[in-house]
N, C-alpha and C positions, 0 to 999 in steps of 0.2 A: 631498396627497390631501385633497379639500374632506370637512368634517363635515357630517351631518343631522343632525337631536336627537341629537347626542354619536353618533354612528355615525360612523366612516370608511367613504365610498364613494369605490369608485372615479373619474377622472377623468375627466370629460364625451366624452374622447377614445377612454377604453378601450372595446376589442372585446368583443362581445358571445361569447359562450361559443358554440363551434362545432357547427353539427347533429352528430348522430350518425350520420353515414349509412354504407349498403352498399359498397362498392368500385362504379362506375357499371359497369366490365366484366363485376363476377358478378353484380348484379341486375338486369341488361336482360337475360338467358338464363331468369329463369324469375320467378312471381309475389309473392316476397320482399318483406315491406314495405322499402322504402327507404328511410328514415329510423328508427331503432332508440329515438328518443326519449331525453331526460334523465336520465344515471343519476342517486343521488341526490346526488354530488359535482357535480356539474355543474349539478345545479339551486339548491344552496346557494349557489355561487360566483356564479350567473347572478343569484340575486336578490339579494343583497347590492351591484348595481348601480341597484338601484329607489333613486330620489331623496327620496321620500316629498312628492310634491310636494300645499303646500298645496292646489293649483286642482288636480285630479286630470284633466287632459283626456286619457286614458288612457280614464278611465271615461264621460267625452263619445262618444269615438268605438265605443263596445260598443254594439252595437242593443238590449243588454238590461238594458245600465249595471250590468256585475259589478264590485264593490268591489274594483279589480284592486291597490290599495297596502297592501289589506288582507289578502285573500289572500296576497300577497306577503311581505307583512314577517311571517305564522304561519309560511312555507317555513321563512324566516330563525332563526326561532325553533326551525325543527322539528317544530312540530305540525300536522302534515301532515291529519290528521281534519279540525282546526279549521279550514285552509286549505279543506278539499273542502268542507266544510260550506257555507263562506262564498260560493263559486262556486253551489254547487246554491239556493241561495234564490232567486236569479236565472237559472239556467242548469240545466234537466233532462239538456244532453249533453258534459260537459266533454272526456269522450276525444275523441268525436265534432270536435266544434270545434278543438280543440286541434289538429285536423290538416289540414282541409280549410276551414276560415276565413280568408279576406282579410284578414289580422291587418296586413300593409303598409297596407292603407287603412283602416285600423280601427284599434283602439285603439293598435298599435303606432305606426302613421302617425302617430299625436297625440302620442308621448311623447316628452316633452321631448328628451330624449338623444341624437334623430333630427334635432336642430338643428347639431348639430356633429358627431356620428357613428354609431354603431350604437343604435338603443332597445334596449329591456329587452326580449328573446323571449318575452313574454307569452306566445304561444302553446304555446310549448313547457314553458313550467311549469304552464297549466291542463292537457295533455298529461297532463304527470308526477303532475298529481294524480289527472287522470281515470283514467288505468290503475291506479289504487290502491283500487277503490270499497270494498273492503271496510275502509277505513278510516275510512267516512261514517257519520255517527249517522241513525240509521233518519227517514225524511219524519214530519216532524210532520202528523199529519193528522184534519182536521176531524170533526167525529162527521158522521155520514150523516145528509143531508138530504133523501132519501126521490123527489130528482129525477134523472131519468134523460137522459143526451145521449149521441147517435150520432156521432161525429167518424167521416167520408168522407177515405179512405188514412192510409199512416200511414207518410211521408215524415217529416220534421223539423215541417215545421208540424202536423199530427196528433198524433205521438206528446206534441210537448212541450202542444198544448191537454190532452189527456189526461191527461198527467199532474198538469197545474195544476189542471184539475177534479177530479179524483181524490183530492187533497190536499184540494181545498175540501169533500169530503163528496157528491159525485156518483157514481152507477153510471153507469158510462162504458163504450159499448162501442165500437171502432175497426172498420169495414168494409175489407178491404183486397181490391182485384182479385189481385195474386199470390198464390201459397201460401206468401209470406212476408214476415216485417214490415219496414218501414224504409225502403219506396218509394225515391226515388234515390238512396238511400244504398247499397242493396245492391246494384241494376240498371243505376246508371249509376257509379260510383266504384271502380274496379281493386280488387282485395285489396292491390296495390304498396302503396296511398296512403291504403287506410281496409279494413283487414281486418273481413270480415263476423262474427266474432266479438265486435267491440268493439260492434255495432250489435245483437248480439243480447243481448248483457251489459245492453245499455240497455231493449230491449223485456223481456226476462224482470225487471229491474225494475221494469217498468211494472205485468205481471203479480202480481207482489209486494205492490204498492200495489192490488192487487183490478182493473184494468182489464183488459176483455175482449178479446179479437181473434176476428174473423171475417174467415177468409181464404179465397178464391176468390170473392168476394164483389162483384159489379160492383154497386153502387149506380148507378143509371137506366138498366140493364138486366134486371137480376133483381129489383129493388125499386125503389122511387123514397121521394120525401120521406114522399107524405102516407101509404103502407103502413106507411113509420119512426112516424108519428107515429100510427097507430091503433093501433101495437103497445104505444105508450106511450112513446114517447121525445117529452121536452117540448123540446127544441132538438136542433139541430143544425149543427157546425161542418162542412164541405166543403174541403177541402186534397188536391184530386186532381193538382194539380203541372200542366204546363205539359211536356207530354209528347207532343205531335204535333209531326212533323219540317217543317222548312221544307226545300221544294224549289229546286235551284238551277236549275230551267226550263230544261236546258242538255238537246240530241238525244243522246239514249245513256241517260237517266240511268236507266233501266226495265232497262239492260243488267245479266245476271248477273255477280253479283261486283262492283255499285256499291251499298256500304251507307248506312242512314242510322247516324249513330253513335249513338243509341237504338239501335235494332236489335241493330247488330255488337256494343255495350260488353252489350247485355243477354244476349246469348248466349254469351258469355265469362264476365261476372261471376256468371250466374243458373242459366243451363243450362248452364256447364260444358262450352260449348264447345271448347274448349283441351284436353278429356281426351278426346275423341271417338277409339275408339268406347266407351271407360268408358260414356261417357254420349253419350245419341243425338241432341243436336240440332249438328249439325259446319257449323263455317262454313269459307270457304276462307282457308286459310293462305297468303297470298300471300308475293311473293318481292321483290316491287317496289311498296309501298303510298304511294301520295296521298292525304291526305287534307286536305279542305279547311274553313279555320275559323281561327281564329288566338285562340278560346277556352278554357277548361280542358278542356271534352270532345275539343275537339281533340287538346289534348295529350294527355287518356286514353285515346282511340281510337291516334294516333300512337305510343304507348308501350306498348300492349297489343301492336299487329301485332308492334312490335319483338320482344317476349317468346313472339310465336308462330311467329317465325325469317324475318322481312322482314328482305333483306338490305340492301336503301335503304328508307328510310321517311323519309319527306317531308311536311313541315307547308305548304303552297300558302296563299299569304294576300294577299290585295286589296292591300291596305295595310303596312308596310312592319311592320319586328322591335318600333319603338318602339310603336306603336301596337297591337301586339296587346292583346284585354284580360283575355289568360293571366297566372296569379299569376306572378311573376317567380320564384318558386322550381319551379316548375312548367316553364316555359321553360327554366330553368337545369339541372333534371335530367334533362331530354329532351335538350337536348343533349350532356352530357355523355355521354346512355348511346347514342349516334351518328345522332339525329335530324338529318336535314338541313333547314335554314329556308329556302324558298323565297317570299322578299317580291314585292309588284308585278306577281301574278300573278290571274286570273282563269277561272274555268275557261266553253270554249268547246264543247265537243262532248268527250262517251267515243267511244272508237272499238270497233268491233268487233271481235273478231277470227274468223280460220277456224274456233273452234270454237263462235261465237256470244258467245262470254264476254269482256267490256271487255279492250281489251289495250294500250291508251295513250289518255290525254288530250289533246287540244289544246288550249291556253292561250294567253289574249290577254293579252302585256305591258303595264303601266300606269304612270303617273308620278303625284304627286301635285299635284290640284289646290286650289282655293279650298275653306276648310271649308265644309262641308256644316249640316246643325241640331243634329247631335251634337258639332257644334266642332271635329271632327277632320276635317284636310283630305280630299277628296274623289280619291277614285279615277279617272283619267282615261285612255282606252286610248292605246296609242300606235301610232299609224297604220301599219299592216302588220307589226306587234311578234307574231307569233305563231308558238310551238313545240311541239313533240308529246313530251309527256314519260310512254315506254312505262310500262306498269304493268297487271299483274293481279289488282290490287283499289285500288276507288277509295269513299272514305268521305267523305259528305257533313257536316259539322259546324260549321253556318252560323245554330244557333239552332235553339226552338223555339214552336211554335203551343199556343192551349190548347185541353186537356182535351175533347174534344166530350163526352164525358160527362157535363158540368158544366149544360148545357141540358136535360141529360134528368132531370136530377134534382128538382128542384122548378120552380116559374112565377117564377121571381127574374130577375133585370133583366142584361142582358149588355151589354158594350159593342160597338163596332162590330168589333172582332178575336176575340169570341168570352169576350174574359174576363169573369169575375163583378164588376159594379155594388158596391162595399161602401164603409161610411164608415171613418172612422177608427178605432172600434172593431170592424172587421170584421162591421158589420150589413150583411144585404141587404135587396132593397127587401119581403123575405117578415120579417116582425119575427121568426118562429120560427128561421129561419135566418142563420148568421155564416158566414163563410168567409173564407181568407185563404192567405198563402206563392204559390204562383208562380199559381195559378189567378187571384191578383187583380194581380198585380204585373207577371205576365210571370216571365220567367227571373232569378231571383236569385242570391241567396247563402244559402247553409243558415241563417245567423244570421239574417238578417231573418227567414226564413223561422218561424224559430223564435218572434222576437218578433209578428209578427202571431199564432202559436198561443199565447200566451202570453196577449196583449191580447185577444183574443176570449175565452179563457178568463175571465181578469176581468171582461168585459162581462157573457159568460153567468152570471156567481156575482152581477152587481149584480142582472140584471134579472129571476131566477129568485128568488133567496132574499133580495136584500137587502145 
């Protein structure tokens, strides 16, 4: 057993401590987180695996560069405050991340231990802290500096700008379109995989720290920038997400009962779809679902139908299993709870049925050919390769466009797809205005997401006070 500063760790070979998860046959019946999290045996044992490495590329690969061997080695010790503390200097949503973060291509992907065998489950020990908030020492926060910013939604990139102003001594009020907070966190992320409690745990937080929310609230439709700014708001940050559906141009696609998985995941996750007629917005319960994407909404939309009693539910995807760019743990528990993976497939036409409502797909088979710009080999049909695979709900989840609301809001610069023009510090071409997370990016990952809200924040504290 090799030593670190007089410590025994384990050997470069040993297995990382195992999720905790549901039985996959009782939690694909109904909306149960699937993963139970770190108890705190299990989180002591996991971290006592951290290397304590001089070069920390653990914390290279964090978008927001959390002191991940520092955090780590307080678990070890126990002092689990001091741990969450250490996270929150850098990181406003440790539950939040903890679950839905690409921790494989991120800081995990960097740790050392990943060279010979399993890393260190980061993710799952920021988790085990996040679920403990009440054991965090209250935000140290700056005396108020008398200036006022409007941050537009309040997704990851809003909430965590908000909260970073909020600390720095700003009235800070959040615009939000739904009548609740947390934008794709709440609307588009199963309760399975990120229960809307932990996301209100985080906003009623925010609230704590004096930041406002305004909800039903369409910013450049019921208000726009310069209304914001005669009311007296001196900045404002813009994080309306990347939430217009990409169309697969395929005849049928108008057809009832073909979703986009926006849509479908929002009326599941938001209006409680699933308990109809508890509650009154009902989508259809199919019995045979395709959906196509080979992304994490994919999976979300494919593992919701599952829990709403699709007795085949099928992931259809261009490009083959290795190529999907589904988090591999995400993959791995769709299948297990009886998702079927259909690769090398493309969708050609829904068909109709007698009662007007889609009632099978047609699909053009594909092989792969020479990479494409993305480096990943390129989808090619294969010449008369085509099958009709029946189905009574068909869900499209092939990406997203952004935001039109994003042009209606101030006279700031857009690029040719629609997104916001911003620099490095999430400035646009209006200096009163920042903006950042998927509006400027395209579709990411919550964590960037977060680090652009975090950096605009900082920007707005240089250029406003100093």
């Amino acid at each position: 057993m090799p030593q670190v500063n007089g410590r025994f760790v384990p050997d470069m070979k040993s297995p990382r401590t195992p999720d905790n998860e549901e039985p996959a046959a009782e939690r694909a019946c109904d909306f149960r987180p699937v993963d139970k999290g770190f108890t705190k045996e299990m989180a002591l044992a996991e971290a006592e695996r951290c290397m304590d490495c001089k070069k920390p590329f653990c914390v290279d690969g964090c978008p927001v560069n959390i002191n991940i061997p520092k955090f780590i080695e307080k678990i070890r010790e126990e002092k689990f405050g001091e741990a969450l503390d250490i996270i929150r200097e850098d990181s406003m949503l440790p539950a939040i991340c903890g679950r839905v973060c690409p921790q494989e291509n991120q800081c995990e992907g960097k740790c050392i231990r990943g060279k010979k065998g399993d890393p260190v489950a980061i993710g799952q020990l920021e988790r085990f802290l996040g679920d403990q908030p009440e054991l965090a020492s209250k935000p140290k926060m700056a005396p108020k500096n008398g200036k006022k910013v409007a941050v537009v939604g309040s997704g990851p990139s809003g909430i965590t700008c908000a909260g970073e102003l909020a600390r720095n001594g700003f009235d800070v009020t959040v615009f939000e379109a739904f009548f609740t907070g947390g934008g794709v966190l709440v609307y588009g992320i199963p309760e399975f995989r990120l229960p809307k409690a932990v996301v209100k745990r985080e906003i009623d937080g925010l609230e704590e720290m004096g930041v406002k929310f305004e909800y039903n609230s369409v910013v450049g439709r019921i208000t726009d920038a310069e209304e914001l700014f005669a009311e007296g708001f001196d900045a404002i940050y813009i994080a309306t997400g990347a939430g217009l559906p990409k169309f697969l141009n395929v005849p049928g696609e108008n057809l009832p009962n073909v979703f986009f998985a926006n849509e479908y995941l929002t009326r599941v996750n938001l209006m409680k779809a699933n308990r109809f007629p508890e509650y009154d917005t009902p989508t259809k319960h199919g019995k045979n679902v395709v959906v196509f994407g080979g992304g994490n909404v994919a999976m979300d939309a494919v593992r919701t139908a599952k829990r709403l009693g699709a007795e085949r539910a099928i992931i259809a995807y261009r490009r083959t299993e290795d190529e999907m760019p589904a988090r591999r743990a995400e993959l791995h528990h769709a299948k297990a709870e009886g998702v079927e993976v259909m690769p090398l497939v493309a969708p050609l036409e829904f068909v109709k049925g007698e009662d007007g409502a889609v009632c099978a797909v047609r699909v053009q088979k594909m092989e792969l050919g020479e990479p494409d710009a993305s480096g990943r080999r390129r989808p090619v049909p294969i010449e008369g390769a085509v099958e009709e695979i029946p189905c009574d709900v068909a869900i499209s989840a092939i990406g997203t466009n952004a935001n039109p609301f994003a042009k209606m809001i101030g006279d700031i610069k857009l690029n040719k797809w629609g997104y916001i023009i911003a620099d490095e510090d999430g400035r646009t071409s209006d200096p009163r205005i920042w903006a950042g997370g998927d509006i400027v990016t395209g579709a990411a990952t919550v964590i960037l997401a977060m680090g652009a809200g975090k950096t605009a924040a900082a920007s707005i504290t240089r250029t406003l006070v100093g």
